[in-house]
N, C-alpha and C positions, 0 to 999 in steps of 0.2 A: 509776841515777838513783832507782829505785823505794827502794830502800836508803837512801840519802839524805833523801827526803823527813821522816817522823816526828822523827828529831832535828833537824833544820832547824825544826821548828814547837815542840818543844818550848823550843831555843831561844829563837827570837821569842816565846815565852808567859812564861818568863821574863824577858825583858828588857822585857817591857810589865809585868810585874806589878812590876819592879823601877823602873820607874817610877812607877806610881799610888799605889806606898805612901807613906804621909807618911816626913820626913826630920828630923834634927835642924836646929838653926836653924843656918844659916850652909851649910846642905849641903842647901837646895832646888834645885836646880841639876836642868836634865835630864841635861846632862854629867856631871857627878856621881853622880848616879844611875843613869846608863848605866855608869858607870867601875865604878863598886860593884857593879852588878845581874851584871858578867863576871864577877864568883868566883863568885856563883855558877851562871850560864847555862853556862861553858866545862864545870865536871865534869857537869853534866847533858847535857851535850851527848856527851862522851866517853861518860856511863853511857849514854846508849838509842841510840848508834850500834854500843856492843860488842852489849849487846839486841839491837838489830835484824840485827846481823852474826849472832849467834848464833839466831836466829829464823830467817835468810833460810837459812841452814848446814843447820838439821836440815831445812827443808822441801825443799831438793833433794835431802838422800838420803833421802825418802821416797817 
């Protein structure tokens, strides 16, 4: 679970910043913005879970 947590927040930190940003006209939508804010939340999510997989790796063979 410990392993989980940081990409879980970075997550959610993108998906709020992909919110509050302004939008073009016709795409204010929070749906919208939530739909768009996934390309990019998902590869941030995949990057600081291999991160954190490879953090939590070397600190138990140390």
């Amino acid at each position: 679970m410990r392993l989980m947590i940081p990409p879980l927040i970075a997550y959610i930190i993108v998906c709020v910043i992909a919110v509050f940003i302004p939008a073009s006209e016709g795409y204010h939508t929070i749906l919208w913005k939530l739909t768009i804010g996934q390309i990019y939340a998902l590869p941030t999510l995949l990057i600081v879970t291999l991160a954190s997989y490879y953090v939590n790796k070397r600190k138990s063979h140390c």
